[in-house]
Rosetta silent file (secondary structure, phi, psi, omega in degrees, C-alpha in Angstrom):
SEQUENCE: XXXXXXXXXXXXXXXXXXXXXXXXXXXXXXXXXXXXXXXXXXXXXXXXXXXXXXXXXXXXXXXXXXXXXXXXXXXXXXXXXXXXXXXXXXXXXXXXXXXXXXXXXXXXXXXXXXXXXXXXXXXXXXXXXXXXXXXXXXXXXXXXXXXXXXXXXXXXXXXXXXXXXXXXXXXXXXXXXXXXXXXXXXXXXXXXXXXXXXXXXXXXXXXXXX
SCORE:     score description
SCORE:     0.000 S_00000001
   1 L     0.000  149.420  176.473  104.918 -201.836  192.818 S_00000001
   2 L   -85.111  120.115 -171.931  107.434 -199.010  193.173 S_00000001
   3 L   -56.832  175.878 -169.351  106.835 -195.318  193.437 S_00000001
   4 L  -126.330  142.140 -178.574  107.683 -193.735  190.896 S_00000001
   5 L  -140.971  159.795  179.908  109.043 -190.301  191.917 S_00000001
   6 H   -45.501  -40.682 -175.239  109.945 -187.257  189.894 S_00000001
   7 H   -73.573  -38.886  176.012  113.508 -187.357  190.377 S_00000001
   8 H   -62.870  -30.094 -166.484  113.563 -190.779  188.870 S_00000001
   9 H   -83.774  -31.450 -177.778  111.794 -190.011  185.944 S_00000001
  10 H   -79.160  -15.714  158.916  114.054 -186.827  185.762 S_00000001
  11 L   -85.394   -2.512 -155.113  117.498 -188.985  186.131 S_00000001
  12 L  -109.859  -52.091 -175.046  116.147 -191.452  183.444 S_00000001
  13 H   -40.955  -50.052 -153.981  115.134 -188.331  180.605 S_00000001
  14 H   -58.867  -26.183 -155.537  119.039 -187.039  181.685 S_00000001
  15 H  -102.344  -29.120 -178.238  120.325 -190.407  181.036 S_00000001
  16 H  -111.461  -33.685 -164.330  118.510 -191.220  177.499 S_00000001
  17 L    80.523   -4.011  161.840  116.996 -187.926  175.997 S_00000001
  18 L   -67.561  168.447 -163.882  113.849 -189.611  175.855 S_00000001
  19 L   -83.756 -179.664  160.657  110.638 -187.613  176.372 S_00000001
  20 H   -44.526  -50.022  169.923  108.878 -187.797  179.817 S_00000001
  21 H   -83.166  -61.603 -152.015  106.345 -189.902  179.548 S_00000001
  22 H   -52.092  -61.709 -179.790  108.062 -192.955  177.639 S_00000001
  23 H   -34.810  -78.941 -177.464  110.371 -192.489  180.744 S_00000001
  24 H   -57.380  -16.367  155.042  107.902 -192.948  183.238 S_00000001
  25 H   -41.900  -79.999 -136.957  106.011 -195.745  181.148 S_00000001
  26 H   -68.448  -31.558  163.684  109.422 -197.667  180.908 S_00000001
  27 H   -74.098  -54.560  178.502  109.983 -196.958  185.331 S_00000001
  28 H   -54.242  -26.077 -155.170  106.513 -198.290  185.911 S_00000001
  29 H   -96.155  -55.227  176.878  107.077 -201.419  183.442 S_00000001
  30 L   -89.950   36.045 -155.503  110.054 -201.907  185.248 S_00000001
  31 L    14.558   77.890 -177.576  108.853 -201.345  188.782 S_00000001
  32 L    41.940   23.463 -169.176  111.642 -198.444  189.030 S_00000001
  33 L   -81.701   95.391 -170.364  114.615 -200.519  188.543 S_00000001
  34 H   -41.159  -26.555  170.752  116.220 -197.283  186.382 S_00000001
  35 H   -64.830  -48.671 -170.661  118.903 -199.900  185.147 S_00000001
  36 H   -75.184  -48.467  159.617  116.568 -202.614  183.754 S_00000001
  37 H   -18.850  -59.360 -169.822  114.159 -198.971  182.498 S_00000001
  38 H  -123.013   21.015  138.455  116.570 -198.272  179.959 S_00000001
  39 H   -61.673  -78.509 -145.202  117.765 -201.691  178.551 S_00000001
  40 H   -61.727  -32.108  177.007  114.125 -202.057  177.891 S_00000001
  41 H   -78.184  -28.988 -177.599  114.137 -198.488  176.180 S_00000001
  42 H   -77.149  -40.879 -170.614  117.245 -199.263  174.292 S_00000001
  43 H   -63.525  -40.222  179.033  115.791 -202.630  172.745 S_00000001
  44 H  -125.713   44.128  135.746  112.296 -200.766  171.891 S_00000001
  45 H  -133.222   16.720  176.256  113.472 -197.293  170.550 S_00000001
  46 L    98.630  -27.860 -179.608  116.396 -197.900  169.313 S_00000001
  47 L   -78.642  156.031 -150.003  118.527 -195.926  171.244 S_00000001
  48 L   -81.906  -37.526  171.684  122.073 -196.498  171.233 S_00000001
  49 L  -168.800  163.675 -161.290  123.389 -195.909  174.524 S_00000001
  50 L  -122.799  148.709 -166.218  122.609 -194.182  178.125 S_00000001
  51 L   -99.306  173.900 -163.504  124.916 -191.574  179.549 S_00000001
  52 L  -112.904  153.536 -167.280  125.742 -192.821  183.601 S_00000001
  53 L   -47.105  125.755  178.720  124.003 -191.888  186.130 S_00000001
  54 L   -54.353  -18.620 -174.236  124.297 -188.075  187.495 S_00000001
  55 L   -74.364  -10.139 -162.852  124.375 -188.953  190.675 S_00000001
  56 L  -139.732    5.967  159.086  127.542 -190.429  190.588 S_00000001
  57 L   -95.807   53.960  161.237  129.247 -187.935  188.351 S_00000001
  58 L   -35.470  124.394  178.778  131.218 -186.058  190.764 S_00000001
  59 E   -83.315  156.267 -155.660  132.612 -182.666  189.989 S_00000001
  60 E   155.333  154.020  161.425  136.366 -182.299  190.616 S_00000001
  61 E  -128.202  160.691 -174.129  139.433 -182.488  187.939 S_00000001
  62 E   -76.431  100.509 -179.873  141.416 -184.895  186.471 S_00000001
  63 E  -115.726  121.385 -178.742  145.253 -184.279  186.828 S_00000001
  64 E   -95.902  144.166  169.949  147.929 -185.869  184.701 S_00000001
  65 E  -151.107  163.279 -170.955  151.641 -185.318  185.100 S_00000001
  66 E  -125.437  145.423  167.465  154.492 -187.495  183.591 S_00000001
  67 L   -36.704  161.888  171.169  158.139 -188.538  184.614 S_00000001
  68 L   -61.701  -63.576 -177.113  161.020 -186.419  183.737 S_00000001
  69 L   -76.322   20.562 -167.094  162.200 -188.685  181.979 S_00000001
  70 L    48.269    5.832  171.634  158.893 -189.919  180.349 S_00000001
  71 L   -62.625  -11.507 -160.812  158.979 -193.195  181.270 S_00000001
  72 E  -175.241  119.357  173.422  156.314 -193.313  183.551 S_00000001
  73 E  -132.363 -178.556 -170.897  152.751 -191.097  184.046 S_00000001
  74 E  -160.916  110.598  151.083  149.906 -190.964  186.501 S_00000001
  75 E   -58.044  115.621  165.929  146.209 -189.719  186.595 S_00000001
  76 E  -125.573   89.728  164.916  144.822 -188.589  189.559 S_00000001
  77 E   -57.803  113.469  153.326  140.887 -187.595  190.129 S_00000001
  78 E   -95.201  104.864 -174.491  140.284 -185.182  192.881 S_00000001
  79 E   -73.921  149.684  148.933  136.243 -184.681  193.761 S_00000001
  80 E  -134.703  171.527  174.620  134.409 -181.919  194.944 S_00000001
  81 L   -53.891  -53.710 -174.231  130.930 -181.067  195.269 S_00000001
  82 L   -88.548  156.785 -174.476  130.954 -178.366  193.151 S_00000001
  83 L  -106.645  -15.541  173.983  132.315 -177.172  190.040 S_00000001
  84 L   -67.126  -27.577  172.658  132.913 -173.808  191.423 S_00000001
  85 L   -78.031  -54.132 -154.695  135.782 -175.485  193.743 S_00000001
  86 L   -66.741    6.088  178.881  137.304 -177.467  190.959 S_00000001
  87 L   -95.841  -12.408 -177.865  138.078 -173.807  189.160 S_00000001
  88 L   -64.853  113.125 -165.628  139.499 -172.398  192.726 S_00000001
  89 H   -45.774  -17.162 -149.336  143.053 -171.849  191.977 S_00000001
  90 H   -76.490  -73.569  173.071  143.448 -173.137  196.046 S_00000001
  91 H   -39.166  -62.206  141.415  142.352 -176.242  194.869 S_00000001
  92 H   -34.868  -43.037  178.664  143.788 -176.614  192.180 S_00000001
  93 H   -70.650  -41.288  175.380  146.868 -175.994  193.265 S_00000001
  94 H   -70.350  -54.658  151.162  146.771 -178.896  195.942 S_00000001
  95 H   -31.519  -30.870  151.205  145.516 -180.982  193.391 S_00000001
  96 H   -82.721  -38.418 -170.985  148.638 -180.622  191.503 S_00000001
  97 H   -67.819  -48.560 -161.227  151.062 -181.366  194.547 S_00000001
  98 H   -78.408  -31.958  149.926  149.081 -184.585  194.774 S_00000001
  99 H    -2.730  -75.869 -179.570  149.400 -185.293  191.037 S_00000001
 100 H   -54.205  -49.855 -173.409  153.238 -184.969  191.812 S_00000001
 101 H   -79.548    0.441  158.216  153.455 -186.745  194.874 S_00000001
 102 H   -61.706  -20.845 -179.096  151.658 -189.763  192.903 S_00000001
 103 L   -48.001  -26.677 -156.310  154.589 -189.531  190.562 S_00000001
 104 L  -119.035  -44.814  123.240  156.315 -191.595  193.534 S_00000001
 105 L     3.315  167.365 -159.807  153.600 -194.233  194.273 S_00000001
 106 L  -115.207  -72.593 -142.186  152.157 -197.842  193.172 S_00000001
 107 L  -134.629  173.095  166.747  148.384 -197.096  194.116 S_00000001
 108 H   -57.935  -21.029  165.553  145.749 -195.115  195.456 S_00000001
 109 H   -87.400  -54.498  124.001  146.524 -196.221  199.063 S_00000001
 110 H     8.981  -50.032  179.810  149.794 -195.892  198.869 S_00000001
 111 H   -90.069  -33.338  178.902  149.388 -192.160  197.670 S_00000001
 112 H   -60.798  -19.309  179.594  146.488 -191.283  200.456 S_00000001
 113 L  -101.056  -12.987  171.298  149.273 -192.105  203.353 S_00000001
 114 L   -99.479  177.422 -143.103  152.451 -190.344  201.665 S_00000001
 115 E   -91.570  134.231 -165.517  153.891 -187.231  202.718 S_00000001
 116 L  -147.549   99.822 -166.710  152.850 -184.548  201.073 S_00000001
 117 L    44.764   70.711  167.556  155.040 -180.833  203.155 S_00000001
 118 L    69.375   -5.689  174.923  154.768 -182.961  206.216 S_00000001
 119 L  -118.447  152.290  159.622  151.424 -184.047  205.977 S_00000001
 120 E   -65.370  134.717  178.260  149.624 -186.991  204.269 S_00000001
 121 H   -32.209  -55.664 -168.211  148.096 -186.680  201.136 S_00000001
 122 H   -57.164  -41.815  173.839  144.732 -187.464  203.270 S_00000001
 123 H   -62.765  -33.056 -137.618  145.175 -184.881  205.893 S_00000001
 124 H   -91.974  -52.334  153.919  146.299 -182.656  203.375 S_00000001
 125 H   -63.889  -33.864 -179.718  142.733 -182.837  201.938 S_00000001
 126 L   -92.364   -4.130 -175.759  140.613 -183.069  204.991 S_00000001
 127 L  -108.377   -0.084  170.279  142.497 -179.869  206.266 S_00000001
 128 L   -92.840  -25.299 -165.574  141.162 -178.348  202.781 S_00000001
 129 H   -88.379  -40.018  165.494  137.700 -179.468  203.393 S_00000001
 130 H   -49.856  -42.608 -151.281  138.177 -177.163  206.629 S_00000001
 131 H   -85.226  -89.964  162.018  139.180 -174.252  204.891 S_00000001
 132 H   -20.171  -39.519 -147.156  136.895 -174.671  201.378 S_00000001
 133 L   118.477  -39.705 -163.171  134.088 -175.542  202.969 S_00000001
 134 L  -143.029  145.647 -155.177  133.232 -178.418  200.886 S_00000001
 135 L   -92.399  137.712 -159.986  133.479 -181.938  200.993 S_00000001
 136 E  -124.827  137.740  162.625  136.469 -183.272  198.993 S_00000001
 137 E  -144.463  155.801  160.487  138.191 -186.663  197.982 S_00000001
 138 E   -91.971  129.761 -160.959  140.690 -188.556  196.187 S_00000001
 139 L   -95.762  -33.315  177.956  138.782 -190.404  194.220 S_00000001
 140 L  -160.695  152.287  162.525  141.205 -192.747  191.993 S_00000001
 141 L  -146.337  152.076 -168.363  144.529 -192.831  190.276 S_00000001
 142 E  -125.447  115.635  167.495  145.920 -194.971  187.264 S_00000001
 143 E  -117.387  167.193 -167.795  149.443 -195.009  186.321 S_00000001
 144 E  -143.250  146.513 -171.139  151.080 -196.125  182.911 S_00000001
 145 E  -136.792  139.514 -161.333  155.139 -197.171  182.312 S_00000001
 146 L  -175.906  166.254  148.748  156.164 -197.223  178.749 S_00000001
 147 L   -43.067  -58.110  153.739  159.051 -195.918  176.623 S_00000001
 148 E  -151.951  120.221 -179.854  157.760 -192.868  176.221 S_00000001
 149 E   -95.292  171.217 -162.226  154.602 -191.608  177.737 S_00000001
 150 E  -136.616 -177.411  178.368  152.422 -188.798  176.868 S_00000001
 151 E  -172.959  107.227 -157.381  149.262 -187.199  178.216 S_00000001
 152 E  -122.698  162.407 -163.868  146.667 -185.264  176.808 S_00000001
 153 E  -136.621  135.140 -174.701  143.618 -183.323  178.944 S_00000001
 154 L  -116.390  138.263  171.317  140.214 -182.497  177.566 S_00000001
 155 L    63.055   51.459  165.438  138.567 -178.778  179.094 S_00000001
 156 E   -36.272  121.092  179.356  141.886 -178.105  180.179 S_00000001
 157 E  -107.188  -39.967  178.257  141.085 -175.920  183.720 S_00000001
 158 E  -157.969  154.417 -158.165  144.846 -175.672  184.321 S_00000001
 159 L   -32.466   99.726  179.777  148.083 -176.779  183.199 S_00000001
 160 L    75.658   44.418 -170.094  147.482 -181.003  182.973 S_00000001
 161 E  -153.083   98.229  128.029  144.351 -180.266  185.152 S_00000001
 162 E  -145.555 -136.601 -159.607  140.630 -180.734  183.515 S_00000001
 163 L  -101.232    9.388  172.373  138.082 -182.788  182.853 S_00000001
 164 L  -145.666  143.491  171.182  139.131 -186.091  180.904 S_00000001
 165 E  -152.380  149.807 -166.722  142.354 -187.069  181.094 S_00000001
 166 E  -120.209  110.516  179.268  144.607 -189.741  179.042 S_00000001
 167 E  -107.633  163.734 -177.635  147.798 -191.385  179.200 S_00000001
 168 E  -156.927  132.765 -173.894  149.236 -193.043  176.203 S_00000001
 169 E  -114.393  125.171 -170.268  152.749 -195.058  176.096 S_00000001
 170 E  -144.736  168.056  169.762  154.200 -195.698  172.589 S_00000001
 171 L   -83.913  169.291  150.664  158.080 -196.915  171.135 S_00000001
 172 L    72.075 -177.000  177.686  159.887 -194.410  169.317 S_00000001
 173 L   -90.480   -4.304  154.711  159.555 -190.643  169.814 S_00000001
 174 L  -114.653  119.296 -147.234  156.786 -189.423  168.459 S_00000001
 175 H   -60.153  -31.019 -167.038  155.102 -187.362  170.827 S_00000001
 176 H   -57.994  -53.672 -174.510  152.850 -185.754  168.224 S_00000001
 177 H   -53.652  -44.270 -174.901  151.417 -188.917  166.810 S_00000001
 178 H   -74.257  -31.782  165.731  150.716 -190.500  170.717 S_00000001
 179 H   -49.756  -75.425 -176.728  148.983 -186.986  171.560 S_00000001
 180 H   -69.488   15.571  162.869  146.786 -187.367  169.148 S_00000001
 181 H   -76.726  -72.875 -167.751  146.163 -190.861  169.870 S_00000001
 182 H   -69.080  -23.183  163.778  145.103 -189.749  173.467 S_00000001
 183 H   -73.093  -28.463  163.824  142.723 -187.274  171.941 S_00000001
 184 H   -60.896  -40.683 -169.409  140.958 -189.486  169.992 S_00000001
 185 H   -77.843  -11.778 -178.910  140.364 -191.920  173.205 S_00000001
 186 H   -70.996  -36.552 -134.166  139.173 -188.525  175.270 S_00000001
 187 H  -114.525  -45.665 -176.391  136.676 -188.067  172.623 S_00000001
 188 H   -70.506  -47.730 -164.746  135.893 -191.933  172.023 S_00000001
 189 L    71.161   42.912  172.614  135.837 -193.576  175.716 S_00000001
 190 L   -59.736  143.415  161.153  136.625 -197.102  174.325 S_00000001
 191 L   -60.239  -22.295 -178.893  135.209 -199.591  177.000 S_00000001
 192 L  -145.202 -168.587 -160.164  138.608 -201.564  176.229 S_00000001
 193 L  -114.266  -32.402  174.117  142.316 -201.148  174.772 S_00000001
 194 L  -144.320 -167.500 -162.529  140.889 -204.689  172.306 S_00000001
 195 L   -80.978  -25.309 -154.299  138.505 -206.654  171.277 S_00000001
 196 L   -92.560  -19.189  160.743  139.641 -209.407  173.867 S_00000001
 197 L   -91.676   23.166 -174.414  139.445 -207.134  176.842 S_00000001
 198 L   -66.141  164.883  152.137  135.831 -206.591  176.079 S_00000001
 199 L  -104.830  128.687 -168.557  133.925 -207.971  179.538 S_00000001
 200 H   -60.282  -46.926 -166.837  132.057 -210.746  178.177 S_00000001
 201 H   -63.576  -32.876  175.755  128.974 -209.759  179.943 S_00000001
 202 H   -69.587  -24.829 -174.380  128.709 -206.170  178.257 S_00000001
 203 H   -60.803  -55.662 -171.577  129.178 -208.395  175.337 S_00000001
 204 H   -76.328  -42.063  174.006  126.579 -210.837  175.574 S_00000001
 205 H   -54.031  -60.868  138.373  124.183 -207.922  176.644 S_00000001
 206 H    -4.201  -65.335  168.851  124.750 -206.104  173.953 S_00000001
 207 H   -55.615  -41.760 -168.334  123.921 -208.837  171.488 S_00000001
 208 H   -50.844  -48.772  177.764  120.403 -209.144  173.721 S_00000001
 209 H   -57.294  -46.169  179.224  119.762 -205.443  172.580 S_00000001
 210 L   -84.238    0.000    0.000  120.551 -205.967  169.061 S_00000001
């Protein structure tokens, strides 16, 4: 059987809002697999869903920027340890030039090797990680091509810079109506764009819980 150690019982509370002990029942019953822990807590208390794991919630901001011509936008998460870097204007600041220089890119590889004032986006970062202090990466980027795209930012840290970020592509011109579009999905998090892009697996689990 598998210890059971504080910090697990203390990622599992963080993750459900359940009390202490029911946690640490529900890690012994499941010999500490923390995943299989709270299925088995969702089928017998009811609860509705488990926030993801802390451990893998890197601090860091989200930065969106869009074509001139709106035609084209791009998210890019930059991590740091700390939350105290992602408010450092330093930081920030870099974090927008890569924003921009994704602007010209396909993918995330693609953006870690272009030039970004003579240096690669990657160098550009690891010669920040000198400076800061603190260990830093780009973690992902997403881009969207549309008619006219939009972008909305939740916990806004700096211009197009916080801590959810959204792109939304619509026909016709109005930007108000697709803004608030992308604020509803910052606030919702649908797992898909339909019902048909569901992943069948989340699906069928799902029924097993209800």
């Amino acid at each position: 059987m598998a210890a059971i150690s504080a910090s697990m019982v203390k990622e599992l509370r963080e993750r459900t809002s359940l009390g202490m002990m029911d946690c640490k029942k529900a890690l012994v019953a499941a010999d500490g697999n923390i995943e299989q822990a709270i299925e088995d807590l969702r089928k017998s208390s009811g609860m509705k869903a488990a926030k993801k794991a802390g451990r893998t919630a890197a601090e860091g901001v989200v930065c969106a920027k869009v074509s001139d011509d709106g035609s084209f936008g791009v998210l890019v998460e930059v991590n740091s340890e700390t939350d105290f870097v992602g408010k450092n204007a330093d930081f920030q600041k870099m974090v927008a030039g890569i924003a921009q220089v994704a602007l010209t890119v396909d993918d995330i590889a693609a953006l870690k090797v272009a030039d970004m004032g003579g240096k690669s986006v990657e160098q550009t970062v690891t010669d920040a990680v000198a400076i800061i202090g603190e260990n830093m990466s780009v973690r992902r980027m997403d881009v969207l091509t549309g008619e006219n795209v939009v972008h909305y930012v939740h916990n806004a840290a700096a211009d197009g810079m916080g801590s959810i970020g959204v792109l939304v592509a619509t026909t016709g011109d109005d930007g108000a109506f697709a803004r608030q579009v992308a604020m509803h999905i910052a606030a919702t998090n649908p797992a898909a764009l339909d019902e048909a892009s569901l992943d069948t697996a989340v699906v069928e689990k799902e029924k097993q819980v209800q």
